[in-house]
C-alpha positions in Angstrom: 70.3 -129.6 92.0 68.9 -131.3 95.2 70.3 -131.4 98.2 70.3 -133.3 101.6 68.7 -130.5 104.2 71.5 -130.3 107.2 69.6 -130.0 109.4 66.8 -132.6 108.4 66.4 -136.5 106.8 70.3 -137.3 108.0 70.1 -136.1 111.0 66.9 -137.1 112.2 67.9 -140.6 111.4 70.9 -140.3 113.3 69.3 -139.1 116.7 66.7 -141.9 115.9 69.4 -144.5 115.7 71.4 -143.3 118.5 68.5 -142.3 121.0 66.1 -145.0 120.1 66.8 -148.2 121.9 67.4 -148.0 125.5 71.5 -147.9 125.5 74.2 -145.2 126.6 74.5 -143.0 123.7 78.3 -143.5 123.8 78.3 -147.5 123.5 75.7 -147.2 120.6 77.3 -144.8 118.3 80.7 -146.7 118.9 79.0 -149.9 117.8 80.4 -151.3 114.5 76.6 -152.8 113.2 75.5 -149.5 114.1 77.4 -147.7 112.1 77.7 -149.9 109.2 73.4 -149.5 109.5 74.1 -146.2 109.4 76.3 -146.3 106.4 73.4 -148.2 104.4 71.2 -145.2 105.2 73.3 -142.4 103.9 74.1 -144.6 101.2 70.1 -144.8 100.3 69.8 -141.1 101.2 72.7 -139.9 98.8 71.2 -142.3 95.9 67.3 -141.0 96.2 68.9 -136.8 96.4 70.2 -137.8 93.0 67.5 -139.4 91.8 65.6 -136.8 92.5 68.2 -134.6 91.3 67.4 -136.4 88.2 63.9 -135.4 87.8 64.8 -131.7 88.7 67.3 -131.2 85.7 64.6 -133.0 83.6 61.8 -130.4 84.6 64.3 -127.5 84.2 65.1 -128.3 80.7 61.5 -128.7 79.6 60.4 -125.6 81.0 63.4 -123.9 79.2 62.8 -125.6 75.9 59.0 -124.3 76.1 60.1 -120.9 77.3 62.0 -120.5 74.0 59.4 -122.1 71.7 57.3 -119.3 73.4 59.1 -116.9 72.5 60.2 -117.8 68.6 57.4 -120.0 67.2 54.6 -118.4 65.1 52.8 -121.4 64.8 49.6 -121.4 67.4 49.5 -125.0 67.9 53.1 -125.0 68.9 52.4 -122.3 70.7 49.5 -124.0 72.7 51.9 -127.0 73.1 55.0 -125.2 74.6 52.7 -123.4 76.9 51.1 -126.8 78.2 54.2 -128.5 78.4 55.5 -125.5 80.3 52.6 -125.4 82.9 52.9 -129.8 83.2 56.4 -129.3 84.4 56.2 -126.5 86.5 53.0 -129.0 88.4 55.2 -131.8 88.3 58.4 -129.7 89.5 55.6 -128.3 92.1 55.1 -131.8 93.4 58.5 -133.0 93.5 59.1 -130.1 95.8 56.1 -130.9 98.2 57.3 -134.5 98.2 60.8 -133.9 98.8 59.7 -132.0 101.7 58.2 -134.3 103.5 61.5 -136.5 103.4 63.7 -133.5 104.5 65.1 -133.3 101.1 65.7 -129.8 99.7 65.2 -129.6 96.0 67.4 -126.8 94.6 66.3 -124.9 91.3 68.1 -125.4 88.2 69.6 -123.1 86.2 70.9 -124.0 83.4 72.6 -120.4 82.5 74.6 -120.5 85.4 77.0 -123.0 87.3 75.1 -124.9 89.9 76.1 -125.7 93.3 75.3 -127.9 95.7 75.8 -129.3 99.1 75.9 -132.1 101.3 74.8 -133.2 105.5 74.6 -135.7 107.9 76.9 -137.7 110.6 78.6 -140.5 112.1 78.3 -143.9 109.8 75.7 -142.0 107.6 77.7 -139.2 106.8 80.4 -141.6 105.8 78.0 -143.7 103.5 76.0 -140.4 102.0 79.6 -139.1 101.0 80.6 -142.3 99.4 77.7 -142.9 97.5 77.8 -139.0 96.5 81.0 -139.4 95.3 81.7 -138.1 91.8 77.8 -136.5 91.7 79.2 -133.1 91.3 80.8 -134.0 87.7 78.1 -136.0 86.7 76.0 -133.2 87.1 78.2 -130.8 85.2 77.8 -133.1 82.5 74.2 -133.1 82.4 73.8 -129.5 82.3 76.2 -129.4 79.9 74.6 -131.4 77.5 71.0 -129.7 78.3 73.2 -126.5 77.5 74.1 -127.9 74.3 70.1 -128.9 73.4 68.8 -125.6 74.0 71.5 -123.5 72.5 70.8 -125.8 69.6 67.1 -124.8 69.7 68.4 -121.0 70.0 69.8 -120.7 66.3 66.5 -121.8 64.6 64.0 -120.2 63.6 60.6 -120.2 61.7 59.2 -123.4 60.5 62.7 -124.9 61.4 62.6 -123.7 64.9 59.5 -125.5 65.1 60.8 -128.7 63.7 63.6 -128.7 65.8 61.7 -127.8 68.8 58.7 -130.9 68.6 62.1 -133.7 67.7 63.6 -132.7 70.9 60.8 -132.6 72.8 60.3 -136.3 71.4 63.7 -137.3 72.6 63.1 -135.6 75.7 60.3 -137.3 76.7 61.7 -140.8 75.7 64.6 -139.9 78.5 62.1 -138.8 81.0 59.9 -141.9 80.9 63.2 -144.0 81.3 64.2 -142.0 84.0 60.5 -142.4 85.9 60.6 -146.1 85.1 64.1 -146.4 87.4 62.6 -144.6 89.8 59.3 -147.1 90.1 61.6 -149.8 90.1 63.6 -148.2 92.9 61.1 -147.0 95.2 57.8 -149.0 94.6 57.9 -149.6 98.2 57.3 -146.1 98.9 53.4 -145.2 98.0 53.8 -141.4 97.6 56.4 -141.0 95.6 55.1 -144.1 93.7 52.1 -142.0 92.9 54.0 -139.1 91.6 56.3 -141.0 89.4 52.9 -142.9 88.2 51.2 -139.6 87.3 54.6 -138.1 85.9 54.3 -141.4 83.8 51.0 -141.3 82.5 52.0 -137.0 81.9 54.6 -137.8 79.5 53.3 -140.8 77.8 50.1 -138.3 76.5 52.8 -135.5 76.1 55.3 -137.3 74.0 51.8 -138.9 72.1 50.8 -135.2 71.4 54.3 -134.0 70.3 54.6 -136.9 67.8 51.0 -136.4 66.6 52.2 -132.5 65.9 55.2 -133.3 64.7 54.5 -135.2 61.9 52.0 -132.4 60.7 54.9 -130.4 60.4 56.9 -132.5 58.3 
């Protein structure tokens, strides 16, 4: 999924805490409101790598679901649609990623045919506040890949004009999720101006993509 870079956003922080104001190193890492400080951060570290951990699954299971329809529909405007949806999240996946690196975040690739792993960084007071918040992340993931699993495999024993059905209702759904999921993330982060801008874009992406599926759809009804 996504994962805090060892040697990057944690640590940083901590060697910005700890060198930062003019104090013995010792005293200041010992300090009780520096720590707790430094509990809040890994806390708000852990809970943004899962967020976007979020929107990583998200991408992963769109670009599977228009993998497939590539490969089993006949229709050619399902066809064209798979391939556009395919190409939006791979952009949007693109941008997470170039995002996420400018926050020392490392956004792992999803793969939902395989168990995924993941890992976890930091120190002192922030260490202890990233694990805490990160607690219990490693099931709730399991259980989102699971039910992704579950989607696609559903996806995988239609075919025909059924396939195609099947294929444009779960994109639907899909996209319903996904807009939730951006709408948290405004909510969370509006104070941050970049990532604001992506989840705007990714907004305004799958409010015309969920449009389009609809429209499509219904014309195969």
């Amino acid at each position: 999924m996504a994962r805090m870079n060892r040697g990057g956003g944690i640590a940083a922080l901590a060697a910005a805490l700890m060198f930062g104001p003019m104090m013995g190193g010792d005293a200041l890492a010992n300090d009780k409101e520096t720590h707790e400080e430094g509990k809040r951060i890994g806390a708000a570290a852990a809970e943004r790598q899962k967020y976007v951990g979020k929107l990583a699954l998200f991408d992963a299971k769109q670009i599977e679901m228009g993998n497939i329809a590539l490969e089993r529909t006949q229709n050619p405007e399902v066809r064209q649609f798979a391939q556009q949806l395919v190409d939006d999240r791979k952009q949007h996946l693109s941008d997470l990623r170039s995002w996420a690196d400018s926050k020392s975040i490392e956004v792992s690739s999803v793969d939902l045919a395989s168990p995924s792993t993941q890992g976890t960084g930091g120190s002192g007071g922030m260490q202890e506040g990233y694990d805490q918040e990160m607690k219990g992340t490693d099931k709730h993931l399991d259980k989102a890949i699971k039910e992704a699993r579950k989607d696609l495999d559903k996806l995988r024993t239609k075919n025909g004009a059924a396939f195609d059905k099947a294929f444009m209702s779960q994109v639907v759904e899909s996209d319903k999720q996904g807009r939730e999921i951006v709408k948290d993330g405004m909510d969370k982060y509006k104070n941050d101006a970049t990532f604001s801008a992506l989840l705007s874009k990714t907004r305004q992406s799958l409010t015309a993509n969920e449009g389009a599926a609809k429209a499509l759809e219904k014309s195969l009804r």
